[in-house]
KOLTILUM-278090 format. One record per residue: residue number from 1; residue in one letter; x, y, z of N, C-alpha, C, O in turn. Coordinates in steps of 0.1 Angstrom, whole numbers, plus 5000, padded with zeros to 4 digits. Atoms other than C-alpha are relative to their C-alpha. Layout:
// residues N
{atom NUM,A,{X,Y,Z},{X,Y,Z},{X,Y,Z},{X,Y,Z}}
...
This chain:
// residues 262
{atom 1,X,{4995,4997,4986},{0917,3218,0878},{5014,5005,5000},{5021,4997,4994}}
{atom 2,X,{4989,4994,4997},{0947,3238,0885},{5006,4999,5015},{4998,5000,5024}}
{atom 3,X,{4996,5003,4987},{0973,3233,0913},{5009,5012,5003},{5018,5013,4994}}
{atom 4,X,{4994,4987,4999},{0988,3267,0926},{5011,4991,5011},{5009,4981,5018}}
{atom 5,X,{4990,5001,4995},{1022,3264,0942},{5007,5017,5001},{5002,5028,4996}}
{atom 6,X,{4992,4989,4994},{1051,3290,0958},{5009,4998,5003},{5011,4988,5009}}
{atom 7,X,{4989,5000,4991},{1079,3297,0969},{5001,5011,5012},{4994,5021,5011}}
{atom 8,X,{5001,4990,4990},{1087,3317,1001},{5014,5001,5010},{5018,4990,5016}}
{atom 9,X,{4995,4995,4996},{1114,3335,1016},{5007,5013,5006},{5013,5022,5001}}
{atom 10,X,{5003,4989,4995},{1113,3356,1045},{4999,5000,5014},{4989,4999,5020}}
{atom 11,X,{4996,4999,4990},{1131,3357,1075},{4996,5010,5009},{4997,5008,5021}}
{atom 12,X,{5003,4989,4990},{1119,3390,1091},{4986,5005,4998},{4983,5017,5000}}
{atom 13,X,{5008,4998,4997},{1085,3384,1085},{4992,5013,4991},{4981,5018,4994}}
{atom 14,X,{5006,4987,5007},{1079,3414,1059},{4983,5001,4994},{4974,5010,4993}}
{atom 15,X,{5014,5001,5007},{1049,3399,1042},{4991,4998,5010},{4980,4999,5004}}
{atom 16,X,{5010,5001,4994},{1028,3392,1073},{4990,5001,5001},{4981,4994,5005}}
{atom 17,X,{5016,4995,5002},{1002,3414,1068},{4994,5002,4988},{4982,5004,4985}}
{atom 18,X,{5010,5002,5015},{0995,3411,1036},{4997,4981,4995},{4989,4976,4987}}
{atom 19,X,{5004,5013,4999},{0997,3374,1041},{4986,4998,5006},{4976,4994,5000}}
{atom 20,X,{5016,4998,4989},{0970,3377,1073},{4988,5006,4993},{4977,5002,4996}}
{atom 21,X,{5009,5001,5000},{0950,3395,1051},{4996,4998,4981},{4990,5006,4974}}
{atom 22,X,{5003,5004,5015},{0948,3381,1015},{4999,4981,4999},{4992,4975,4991}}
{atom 23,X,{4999,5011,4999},{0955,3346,1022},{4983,4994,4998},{4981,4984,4991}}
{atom 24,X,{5014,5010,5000},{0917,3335,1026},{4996,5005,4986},{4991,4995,4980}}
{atom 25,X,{5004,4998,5016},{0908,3352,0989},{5008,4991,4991},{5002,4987,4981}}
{atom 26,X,{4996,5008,5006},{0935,3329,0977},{4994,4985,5006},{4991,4978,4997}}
{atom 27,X,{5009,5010,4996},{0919,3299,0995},{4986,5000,4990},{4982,4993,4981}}
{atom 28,X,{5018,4998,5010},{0883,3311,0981},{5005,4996,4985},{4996,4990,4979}}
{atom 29,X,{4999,5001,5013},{0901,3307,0945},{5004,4987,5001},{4997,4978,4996}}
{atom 30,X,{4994,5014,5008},{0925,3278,0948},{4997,4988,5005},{4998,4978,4999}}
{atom 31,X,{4997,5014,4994},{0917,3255,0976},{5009,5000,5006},{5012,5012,5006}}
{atom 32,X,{4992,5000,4992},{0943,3247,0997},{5014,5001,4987},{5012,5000,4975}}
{atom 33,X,{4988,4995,5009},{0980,3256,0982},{5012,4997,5009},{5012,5001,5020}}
{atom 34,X,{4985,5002,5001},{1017,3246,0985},{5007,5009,4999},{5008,5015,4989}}
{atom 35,X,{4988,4991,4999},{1045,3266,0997},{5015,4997,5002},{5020,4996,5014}}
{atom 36,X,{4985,5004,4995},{1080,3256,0992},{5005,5012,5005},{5006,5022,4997}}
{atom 37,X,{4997,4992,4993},{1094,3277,1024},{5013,4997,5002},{5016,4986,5001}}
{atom 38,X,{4987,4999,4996},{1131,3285,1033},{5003,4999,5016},{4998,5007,5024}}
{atom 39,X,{5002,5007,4985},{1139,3268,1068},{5008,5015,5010},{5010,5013,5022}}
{atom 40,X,{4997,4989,4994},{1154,3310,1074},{4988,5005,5001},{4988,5013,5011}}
{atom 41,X,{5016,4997,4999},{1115,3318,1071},{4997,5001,5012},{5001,4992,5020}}
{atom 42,X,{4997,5001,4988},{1107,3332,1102},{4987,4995,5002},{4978,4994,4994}}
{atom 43,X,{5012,5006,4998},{1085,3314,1129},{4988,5005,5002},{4979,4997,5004}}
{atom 44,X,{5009,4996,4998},{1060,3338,1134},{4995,5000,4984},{4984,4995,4983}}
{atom 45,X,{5008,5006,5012},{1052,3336,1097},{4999,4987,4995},{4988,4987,4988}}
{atom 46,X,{5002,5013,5000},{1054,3301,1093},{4990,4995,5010},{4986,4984,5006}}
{atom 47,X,{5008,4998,4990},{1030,3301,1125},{4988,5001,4990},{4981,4992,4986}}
{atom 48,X,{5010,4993,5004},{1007,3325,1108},{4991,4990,4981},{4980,4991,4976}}
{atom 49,X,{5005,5006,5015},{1007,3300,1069},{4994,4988,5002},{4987,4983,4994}}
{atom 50,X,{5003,5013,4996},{1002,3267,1089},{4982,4999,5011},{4973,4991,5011}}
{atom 51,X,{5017,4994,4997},{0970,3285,1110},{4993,5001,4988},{4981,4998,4988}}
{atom 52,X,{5010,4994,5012},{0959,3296,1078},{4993,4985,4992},{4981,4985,4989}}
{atom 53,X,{5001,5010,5003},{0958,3261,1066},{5008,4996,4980},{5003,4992,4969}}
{atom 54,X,{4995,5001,5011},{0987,3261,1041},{5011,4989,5003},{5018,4987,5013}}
{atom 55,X,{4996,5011,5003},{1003,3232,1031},{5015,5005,4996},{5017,5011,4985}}
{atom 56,X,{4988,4995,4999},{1043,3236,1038},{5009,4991,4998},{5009,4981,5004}}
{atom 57,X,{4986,5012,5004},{1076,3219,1021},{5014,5010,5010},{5015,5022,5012}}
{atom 58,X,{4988,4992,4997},{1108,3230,1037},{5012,4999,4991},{5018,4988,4990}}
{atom 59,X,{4986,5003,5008},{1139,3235,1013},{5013,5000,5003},{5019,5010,5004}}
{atom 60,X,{4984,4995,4992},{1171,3228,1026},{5013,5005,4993},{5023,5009,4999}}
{atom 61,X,{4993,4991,5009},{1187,3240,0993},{5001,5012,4994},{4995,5019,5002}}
{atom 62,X,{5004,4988,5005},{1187,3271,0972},{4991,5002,4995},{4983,4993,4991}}
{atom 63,X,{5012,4995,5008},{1164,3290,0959},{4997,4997,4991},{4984,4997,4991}}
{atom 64,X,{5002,5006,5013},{1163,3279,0927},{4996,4983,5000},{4988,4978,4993}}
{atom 65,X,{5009,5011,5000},{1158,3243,0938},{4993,4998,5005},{4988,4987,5006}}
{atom 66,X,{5015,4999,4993},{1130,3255,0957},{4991,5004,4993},{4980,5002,4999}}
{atom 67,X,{5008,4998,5014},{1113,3267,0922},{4995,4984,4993},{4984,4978,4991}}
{atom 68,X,{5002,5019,5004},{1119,3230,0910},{4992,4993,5006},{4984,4987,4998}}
{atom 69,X,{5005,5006,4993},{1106,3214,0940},{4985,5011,5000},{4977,5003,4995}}
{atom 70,X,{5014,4997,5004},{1072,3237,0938},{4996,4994,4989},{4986,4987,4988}}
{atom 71,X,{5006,5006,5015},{1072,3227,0899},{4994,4987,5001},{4982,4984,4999}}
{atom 72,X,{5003,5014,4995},{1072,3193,0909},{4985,4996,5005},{4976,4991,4999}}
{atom 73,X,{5015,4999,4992},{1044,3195,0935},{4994,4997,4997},{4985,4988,4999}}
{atom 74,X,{5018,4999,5006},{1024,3208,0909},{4997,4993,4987},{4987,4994,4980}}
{atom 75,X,{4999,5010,5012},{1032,3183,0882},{4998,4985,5006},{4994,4975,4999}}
{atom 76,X,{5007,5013,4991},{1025,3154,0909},{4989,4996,5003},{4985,4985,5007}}
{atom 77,X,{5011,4997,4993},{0997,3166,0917},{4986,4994,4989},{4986,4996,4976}}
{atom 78,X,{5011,4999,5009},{0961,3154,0902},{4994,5011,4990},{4987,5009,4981}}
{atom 79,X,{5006,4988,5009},{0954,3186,0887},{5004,5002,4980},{5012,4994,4974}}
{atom 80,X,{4996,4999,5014},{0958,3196,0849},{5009,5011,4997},{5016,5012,4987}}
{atom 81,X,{4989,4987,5004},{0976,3227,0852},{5007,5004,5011},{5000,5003,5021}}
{atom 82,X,{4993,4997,4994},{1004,3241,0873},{5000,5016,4995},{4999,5022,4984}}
{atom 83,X,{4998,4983,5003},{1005,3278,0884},{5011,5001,5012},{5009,4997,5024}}
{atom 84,X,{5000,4997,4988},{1031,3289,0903},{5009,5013,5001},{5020,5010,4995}}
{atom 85,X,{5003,4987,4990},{1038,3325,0917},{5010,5001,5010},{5010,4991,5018}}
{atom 86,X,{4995,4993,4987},{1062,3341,0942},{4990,5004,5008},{4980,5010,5006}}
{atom 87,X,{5013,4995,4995},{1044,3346,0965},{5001,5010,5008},{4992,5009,5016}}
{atom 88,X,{5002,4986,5004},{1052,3381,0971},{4991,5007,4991},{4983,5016,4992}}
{atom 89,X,{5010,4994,5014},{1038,3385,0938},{4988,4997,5004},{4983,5008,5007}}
{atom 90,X,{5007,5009,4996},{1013,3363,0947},{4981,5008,5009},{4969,5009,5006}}
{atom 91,X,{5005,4993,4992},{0998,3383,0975},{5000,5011,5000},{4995,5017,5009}}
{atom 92,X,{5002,4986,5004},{0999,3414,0961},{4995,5002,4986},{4993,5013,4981}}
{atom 93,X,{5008,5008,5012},{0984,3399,0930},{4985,5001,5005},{4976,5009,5001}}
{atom 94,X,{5013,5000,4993},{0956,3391,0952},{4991,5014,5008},{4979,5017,5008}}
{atom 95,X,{5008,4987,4996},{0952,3423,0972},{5000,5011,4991},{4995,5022,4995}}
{atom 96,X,{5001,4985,5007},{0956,3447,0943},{4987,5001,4989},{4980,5011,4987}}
{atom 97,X,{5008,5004,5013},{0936,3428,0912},{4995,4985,5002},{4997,4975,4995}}
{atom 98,X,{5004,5015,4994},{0921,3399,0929},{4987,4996,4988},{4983,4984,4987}}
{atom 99,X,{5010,5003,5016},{0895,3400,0895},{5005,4994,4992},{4999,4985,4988}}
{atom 100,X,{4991,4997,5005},{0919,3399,0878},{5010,4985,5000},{5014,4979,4990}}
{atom 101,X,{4995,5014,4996},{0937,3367,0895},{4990,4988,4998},{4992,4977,4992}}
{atom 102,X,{5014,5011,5005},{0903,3349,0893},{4999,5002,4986},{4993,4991,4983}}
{atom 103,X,{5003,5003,5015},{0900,3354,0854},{5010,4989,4995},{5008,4980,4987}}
{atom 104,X,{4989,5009,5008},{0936,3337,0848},{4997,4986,5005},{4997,4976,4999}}
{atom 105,X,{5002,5012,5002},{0928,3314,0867},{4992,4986,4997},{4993,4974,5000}}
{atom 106,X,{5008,5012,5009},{0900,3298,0848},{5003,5002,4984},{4995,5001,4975}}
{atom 107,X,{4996,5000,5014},{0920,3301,0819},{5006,4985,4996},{5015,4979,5002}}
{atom 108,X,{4995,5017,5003},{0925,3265,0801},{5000,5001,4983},{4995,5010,4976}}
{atom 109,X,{4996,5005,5011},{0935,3251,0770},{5012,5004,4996},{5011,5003,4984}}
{atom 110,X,{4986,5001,5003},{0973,3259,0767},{5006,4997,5009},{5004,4999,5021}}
{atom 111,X,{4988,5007,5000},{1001,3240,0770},{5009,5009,5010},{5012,5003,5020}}
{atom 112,X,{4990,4989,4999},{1024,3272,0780},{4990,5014,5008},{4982,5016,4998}}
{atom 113,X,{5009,4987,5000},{1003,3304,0793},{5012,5012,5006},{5016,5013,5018}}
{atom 114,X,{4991,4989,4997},{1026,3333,0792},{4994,5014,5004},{4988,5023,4997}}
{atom 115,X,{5007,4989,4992},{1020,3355,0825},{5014,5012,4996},{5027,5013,4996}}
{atom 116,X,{4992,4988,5005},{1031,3386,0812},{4993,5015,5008},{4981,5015,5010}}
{atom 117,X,{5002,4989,4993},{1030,3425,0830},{4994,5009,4992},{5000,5015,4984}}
{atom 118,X,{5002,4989,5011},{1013,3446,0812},{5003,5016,5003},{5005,5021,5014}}
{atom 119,X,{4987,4988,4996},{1031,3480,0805},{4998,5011,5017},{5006,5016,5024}}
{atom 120,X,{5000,4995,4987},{1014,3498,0835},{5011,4992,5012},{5020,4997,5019}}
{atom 121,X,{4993,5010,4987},{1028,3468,0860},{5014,5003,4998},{5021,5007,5007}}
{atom 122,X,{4983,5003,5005},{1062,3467,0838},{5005,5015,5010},{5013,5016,5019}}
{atom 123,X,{4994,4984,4996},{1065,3507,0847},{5005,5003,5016},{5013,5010,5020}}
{atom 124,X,{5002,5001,4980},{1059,3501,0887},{5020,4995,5003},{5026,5000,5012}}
{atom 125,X,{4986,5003,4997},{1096,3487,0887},{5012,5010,4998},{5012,5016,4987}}
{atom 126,X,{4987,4994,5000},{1131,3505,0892},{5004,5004,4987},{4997,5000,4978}}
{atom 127,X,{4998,4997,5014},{1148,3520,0863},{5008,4987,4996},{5004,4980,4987}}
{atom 128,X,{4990,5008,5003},{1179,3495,0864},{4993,4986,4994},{4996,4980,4984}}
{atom 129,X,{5006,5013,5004},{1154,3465,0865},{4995,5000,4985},{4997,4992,4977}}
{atom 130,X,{5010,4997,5013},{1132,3480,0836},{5008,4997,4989},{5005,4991,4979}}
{atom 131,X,{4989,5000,5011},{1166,3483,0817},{5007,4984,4997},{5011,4981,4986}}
{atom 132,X,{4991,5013,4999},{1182,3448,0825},{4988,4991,4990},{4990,4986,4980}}
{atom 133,X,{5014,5008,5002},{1146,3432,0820},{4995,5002,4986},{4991,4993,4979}}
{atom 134,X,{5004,4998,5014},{1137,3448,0788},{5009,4993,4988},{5006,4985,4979}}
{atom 135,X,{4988,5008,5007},{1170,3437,0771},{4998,4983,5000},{4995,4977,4989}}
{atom 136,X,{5007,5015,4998},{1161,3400,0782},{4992,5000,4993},{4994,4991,4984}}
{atom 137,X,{5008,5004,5002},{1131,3402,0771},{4999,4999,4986},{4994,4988,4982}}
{atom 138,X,{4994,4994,5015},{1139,3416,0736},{5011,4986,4993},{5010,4980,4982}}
{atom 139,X,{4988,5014,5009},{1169,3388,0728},{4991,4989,5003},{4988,4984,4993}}
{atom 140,X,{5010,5013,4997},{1146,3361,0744},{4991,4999,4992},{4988,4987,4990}}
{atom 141,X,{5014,5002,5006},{1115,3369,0723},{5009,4993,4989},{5008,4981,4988}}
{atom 142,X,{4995,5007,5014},{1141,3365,0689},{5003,4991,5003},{4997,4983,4996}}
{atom 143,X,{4996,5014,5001},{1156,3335,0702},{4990,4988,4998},{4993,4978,4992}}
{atom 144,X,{5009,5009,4998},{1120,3318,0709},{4992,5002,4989},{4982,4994,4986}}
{atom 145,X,{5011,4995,5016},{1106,3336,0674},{4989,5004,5003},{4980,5000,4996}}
{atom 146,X,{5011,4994,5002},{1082,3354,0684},{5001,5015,4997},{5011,5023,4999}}
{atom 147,X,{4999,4984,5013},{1071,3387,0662},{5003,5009,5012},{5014,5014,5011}}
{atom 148,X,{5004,4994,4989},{1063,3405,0696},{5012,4998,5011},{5015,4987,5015}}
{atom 149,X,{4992,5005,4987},{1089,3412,0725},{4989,4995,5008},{4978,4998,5003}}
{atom 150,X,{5006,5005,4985},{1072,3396,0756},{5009,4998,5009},{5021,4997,5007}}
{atom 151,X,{5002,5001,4985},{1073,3393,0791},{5006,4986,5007},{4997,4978,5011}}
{atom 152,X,{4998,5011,4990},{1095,3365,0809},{4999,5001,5012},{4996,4990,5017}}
{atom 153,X,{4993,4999,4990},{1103,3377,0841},{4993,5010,5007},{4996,5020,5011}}
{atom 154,X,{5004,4994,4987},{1072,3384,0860},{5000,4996,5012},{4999,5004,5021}}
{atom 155,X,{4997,5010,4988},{1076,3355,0884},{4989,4993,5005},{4987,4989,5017}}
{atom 156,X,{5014,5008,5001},{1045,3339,0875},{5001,4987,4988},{5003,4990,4976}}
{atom 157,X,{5001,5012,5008},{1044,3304,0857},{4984,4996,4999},{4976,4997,5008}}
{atom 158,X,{5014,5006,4999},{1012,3288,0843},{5002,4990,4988},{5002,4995,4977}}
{atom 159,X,{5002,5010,5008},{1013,3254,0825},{4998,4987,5002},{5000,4981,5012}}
{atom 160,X,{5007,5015,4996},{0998,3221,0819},{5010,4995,5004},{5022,4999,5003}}
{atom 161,X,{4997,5008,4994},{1008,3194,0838},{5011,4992,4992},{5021,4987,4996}}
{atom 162,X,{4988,5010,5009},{1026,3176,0807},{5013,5008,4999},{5024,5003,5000}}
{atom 163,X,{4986,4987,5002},{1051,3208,0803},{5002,5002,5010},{5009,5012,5007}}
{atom 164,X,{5002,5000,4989},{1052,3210,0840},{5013,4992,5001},{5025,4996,5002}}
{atom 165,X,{4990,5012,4997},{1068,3177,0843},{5011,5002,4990},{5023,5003,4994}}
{atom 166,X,{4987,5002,5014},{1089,3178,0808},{5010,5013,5008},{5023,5012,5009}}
{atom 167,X,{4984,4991,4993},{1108,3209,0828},{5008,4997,5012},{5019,5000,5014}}
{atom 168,X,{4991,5003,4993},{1113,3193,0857},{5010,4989,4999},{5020,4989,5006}}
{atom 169,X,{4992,5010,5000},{1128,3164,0847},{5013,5001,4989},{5021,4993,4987}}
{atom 170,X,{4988,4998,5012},{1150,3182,0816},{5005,5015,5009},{5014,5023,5004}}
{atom 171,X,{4988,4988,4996},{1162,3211,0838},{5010,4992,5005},{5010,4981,5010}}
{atom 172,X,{4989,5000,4992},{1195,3215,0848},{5005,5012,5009},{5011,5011,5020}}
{atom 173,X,{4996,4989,4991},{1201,3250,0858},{5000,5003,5014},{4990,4998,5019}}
{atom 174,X,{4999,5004,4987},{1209,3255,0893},{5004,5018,5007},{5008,5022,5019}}
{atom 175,X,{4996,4984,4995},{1214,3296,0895},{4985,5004,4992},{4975,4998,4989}}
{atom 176,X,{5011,4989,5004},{1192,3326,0880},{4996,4999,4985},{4986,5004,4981}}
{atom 177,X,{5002,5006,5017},{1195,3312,0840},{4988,4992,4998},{4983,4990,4987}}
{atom 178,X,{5010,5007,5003},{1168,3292,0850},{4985,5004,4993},{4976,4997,4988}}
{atom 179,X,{5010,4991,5006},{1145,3323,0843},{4995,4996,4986},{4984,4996,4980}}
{atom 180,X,{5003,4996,5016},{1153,3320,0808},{5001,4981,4994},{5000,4979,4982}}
{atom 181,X,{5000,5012,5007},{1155,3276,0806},{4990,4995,5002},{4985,4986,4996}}
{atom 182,X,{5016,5008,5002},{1123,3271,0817},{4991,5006,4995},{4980,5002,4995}}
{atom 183,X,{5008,4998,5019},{1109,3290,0787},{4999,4991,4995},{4990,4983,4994}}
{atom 184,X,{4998,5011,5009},{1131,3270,0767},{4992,4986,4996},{4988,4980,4986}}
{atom 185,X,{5005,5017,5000},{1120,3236,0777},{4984,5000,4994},{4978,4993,4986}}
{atom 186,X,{5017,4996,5002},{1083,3252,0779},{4997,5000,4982},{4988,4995,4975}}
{atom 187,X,{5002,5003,5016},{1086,3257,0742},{5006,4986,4997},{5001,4981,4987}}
{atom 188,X,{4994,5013,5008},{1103,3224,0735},{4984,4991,5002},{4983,4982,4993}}
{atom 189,X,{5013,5012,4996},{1066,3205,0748},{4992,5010,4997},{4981,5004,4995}}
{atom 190,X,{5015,4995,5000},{1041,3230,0745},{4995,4999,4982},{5000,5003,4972}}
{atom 191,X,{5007,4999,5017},{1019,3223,0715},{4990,5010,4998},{4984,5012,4988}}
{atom 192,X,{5012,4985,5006},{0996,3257,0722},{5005,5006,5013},{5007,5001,5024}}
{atom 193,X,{4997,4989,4994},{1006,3289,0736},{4996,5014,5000},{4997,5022,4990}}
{atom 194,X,{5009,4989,5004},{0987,3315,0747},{5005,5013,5009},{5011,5009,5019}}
{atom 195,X,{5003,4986,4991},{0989,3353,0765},{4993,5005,5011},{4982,5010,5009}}
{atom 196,X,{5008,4986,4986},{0980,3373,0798},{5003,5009,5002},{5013,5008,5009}}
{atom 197,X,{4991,4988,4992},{0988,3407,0805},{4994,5002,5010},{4982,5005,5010}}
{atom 198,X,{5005,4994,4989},{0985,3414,0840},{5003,5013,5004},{5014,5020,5002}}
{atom 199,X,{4990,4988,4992},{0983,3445,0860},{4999,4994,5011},{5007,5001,5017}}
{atom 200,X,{4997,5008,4987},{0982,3422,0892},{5018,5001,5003},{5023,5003,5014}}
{atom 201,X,{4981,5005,5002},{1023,3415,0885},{5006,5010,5004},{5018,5008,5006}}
{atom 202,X,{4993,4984,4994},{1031,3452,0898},{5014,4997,5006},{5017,4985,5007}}
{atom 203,X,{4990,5002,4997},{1064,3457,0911},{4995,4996,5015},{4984,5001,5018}}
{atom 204,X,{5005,5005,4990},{1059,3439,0946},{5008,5001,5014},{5004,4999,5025}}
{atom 205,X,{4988,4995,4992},{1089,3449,0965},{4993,5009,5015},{4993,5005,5027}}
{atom 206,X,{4997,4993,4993},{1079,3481,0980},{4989,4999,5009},{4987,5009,5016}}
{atom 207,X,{5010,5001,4990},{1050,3467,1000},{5006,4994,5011},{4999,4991,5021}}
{atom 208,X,{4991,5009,4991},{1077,3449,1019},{5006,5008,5008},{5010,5004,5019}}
{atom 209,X,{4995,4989,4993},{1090,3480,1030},{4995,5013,5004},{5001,5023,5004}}
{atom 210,X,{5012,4984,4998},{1060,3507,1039},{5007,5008,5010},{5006,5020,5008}}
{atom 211,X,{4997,4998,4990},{1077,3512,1072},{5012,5015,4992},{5010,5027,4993}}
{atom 212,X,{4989,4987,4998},{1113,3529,1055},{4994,5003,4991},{5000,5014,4989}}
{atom 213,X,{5007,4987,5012},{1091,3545,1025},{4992,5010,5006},{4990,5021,5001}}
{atom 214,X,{5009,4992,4989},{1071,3560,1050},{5008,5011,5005},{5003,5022,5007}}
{atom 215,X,{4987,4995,4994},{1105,3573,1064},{5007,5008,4993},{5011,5019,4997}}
{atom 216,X,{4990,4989,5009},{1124,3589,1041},{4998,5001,4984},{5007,5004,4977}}
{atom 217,X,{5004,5000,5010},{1104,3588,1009},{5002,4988,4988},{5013,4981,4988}}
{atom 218,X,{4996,5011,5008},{1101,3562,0980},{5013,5004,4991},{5022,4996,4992}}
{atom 219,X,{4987,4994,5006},{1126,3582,0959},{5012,4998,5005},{5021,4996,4997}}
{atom 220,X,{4990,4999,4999},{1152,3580,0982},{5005,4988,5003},{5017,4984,5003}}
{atom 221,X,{4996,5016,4998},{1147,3543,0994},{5002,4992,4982},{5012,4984,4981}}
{atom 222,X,{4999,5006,5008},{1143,3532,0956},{5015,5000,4997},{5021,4991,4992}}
{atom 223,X,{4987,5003,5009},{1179,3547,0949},{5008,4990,5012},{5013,4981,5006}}
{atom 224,X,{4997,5008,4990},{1192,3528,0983},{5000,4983,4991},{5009,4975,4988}}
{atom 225,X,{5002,5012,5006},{1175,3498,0967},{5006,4995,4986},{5009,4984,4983}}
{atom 226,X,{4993,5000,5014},{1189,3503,0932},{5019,4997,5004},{5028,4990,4998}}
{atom 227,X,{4981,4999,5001},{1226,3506,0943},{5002,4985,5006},{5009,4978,4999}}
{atom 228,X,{5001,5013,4993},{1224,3472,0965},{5001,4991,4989},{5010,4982,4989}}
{atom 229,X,{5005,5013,5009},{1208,3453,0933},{5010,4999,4987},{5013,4989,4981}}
{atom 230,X,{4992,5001,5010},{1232,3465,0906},{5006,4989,4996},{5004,4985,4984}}
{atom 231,X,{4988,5014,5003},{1257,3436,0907},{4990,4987,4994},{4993,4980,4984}}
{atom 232,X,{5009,5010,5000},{1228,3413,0909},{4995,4995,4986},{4994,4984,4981}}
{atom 233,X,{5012,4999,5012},{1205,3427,0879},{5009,4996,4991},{5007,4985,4985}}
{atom 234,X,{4984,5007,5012},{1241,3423,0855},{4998,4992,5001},{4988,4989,4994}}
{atom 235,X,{4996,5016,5001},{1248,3389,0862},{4985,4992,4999},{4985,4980,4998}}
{atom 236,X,{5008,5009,5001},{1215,3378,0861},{4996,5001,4985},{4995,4990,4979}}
{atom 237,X,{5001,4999,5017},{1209,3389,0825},{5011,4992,4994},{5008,4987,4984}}
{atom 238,X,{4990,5007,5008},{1242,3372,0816},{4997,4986,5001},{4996,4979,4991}}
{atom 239,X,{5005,5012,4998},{1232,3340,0831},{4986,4998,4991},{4989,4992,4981}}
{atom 240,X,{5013,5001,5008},{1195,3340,0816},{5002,4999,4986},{4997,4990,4979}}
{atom 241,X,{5000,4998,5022},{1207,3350,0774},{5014,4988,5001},{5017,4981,4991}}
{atom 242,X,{4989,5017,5003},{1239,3319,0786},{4996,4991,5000},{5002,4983,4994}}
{atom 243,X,{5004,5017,4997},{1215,3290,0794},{4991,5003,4987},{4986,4992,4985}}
{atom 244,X,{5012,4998,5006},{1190,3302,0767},{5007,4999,4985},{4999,4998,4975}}
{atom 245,X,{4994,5000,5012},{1214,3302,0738},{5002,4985,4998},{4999,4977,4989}}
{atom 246,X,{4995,5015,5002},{1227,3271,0747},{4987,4991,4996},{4988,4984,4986}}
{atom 247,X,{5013,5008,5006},{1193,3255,0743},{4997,5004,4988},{4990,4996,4984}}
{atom 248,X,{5006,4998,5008},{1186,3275,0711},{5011,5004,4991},{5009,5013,4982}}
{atom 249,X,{4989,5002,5010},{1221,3272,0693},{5006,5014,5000},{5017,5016,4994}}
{atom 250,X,{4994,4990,5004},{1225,3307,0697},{4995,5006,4987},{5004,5010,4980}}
{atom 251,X,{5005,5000,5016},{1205,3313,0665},{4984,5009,5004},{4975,5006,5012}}
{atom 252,X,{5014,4992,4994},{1175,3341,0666},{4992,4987,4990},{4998,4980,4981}}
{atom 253,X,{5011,5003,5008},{1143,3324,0651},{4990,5009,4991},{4986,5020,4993}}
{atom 254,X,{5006,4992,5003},{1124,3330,0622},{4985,5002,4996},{4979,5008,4987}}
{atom 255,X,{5012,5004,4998},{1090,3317,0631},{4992,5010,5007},{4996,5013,5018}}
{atom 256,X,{5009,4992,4991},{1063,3340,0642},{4989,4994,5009},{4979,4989,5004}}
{atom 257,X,{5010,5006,4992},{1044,3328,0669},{4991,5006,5005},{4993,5012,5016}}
{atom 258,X,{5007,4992,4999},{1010,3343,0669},{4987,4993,5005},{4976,4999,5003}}
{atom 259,X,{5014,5001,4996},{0983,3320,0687},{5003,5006,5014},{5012,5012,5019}}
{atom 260,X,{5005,4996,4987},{0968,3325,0720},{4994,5013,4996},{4991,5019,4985}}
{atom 261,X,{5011,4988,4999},{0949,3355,0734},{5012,5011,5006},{5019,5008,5016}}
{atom 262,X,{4993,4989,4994},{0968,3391,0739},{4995,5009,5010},{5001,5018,5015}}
C-alpha cells in the first residue's frame, strides 16, 4: 500500500483547473491523499480540494518544513511506501501521462525509488534551470557513486516507509539543501535502490500561466521567467552540493551503484 502526500502553494489560484479536472484520476489511483497547504493558498482553491475530498494540513512555516511535515504524514501512515509530489507536478503528471503515473505506482520492492525525468521531460525546462540542474546532478551522482549521472530534482519522492521515517527524524535542513540531504539520508537506510524515468515530470510551470503565454508568446514569457529565477537557481545549487558534502565528507565515491530497473 502506498501513501501519496503534497505540498501546495498557491495564492492566486493558478492550478484550479487542472486541479477541477485531474483530481478524481488521482483519487481512482491513490484513495484519498494529503496536502500540506500554505495558509496564503487561496480560498477558492482550498474550497475546490476539500469538495473534492482532500484531506488538508495547514503549514504555518516554510516551505521546506511543509516537505517534512508531508514526509511525515506518509511515514505515520499504515502504508508501506511514501510518495510524495508537488503537486503542480503532480497534476500535470496526471493530466499528461496518467499511464504512466499508474505504472510507478505499483512499483514495490525498493527501499529508495529514484523518480527521475527522462531526457524528453528534462528538455521541457528553461535553459538556466537545465544548466544549474545538470551540474547538481553530475556532482551529486559522484558523491552518491553512482556510474550514471541521475536525476534528483524532479520533485517527486518515492520510498518505503522505514527511509521515510529515517529522513524525517535525521534531517536538519531548513532551506533548498534539502533537495540534495534527503538523498543523502535516503542512501544512508535504503538497502535496495531502484529507477524511473518519467515523461510525466515535464516542466510544470507553464501550465500555470496559459493566460500570459497565450499573450505574448512562450519565448518571450520564458525569458521574463528566466531573469526573475536567476538569483534563485545560483544559490540553490550552492546550498544543495553544501549540505551534501557535509554528509558525504566531501569525498566523490567509488562504488558503482547498479541495481534497480532503468
Amino acid at each position: 500500500m502506498i501513501k501519496l502526500v503534497s505540498v501546495l502553494h498557491d495564492p492566486e489560484s493558478r492550478l484550479f483547473d487542472l486541479a477541477r479536472d485531474n483530481i478524481g484520476k488521482l483519487r481512482y489511483l491513490f484513495g484519498t491523499f494529503t496536502i500540506v497547504v500554505s495558509r496564503k493558498t487561496s480560498s477558492m482553491m482550498l474550497t475546490l480540494l476539500k469538495d473534492m475530498g482532500i484531506s488538508l494540513v495547514y503549514d504555518d512555516g516554510s516551505m521546506f518544513l511543509a516537505y517534512r511535515e508531508a514526509l511525515k504524514i506518509g511515514a505515520l501512515s499504515p502504508a508501506d511506501y511514501v510518495m510524495l509530489v508537488d503537486f503542480d507536478r503532480l497534476l500535470v503528471w496526471a493530466d499528461q501521462q496518467f499511464d504512466e503515473l499508474a505504472k510507478v505506482k505499483e512499483t514495490e520492492g525498493y527501499d529508495y525509488l529514484l523518480l527521475e525525468r527522462t531526457q524528453d521531460a528534462f528538455r521541457t525546462h528553461p535553459p538556466l534551470q537545465l544548466e544549474t540542474e545538470y551540474m547538481c546532478n553530475f556532482y551529486l551522482s559522484k558523491l552518491f557513486g553512482f556510474a550514471e549521472t541521475k536525476d534528483f530534482f524532479s520533485g517527486a519522492w518515492f520510498f518505503s516507509k522505514e527511509v521515510a521515517w529515517h529522513i524525517v527524524e535525521s534531517s536538519t535542513v531548513e532551506n533548498n539543501g534539502f533537495y540534495g540531504e534527503w538523498h543523502a539520508r535516503a542512501r544512508e537506510k535504503a538497502k535496495n535502490i531502484g529507477f524511473a524515468q518519467c515523461n510525466g515530470l515535464e516542466w510544470e510551470t507553464p501550465y500555470q500561466y496559459r493566460k500570459e503565454i497565450d499573450s505574448i508568446g512562450m519565448e518571450a514569457w520564458m525569458k521574463v521567467f528566466e531573469e526573475k529565477d536567476k538569483g534563485h537557481r545560483m544559490g540553490n545549487f550552492y546550498l544543495i552540493l553544501k549540505e551534501v558534502m557535509k554528509l558525504t565528507d566531501g569525498k566523490f565515491k567509488e562504488i558503482a551503484l547498479t541495481s534497480g530497473r532503468q
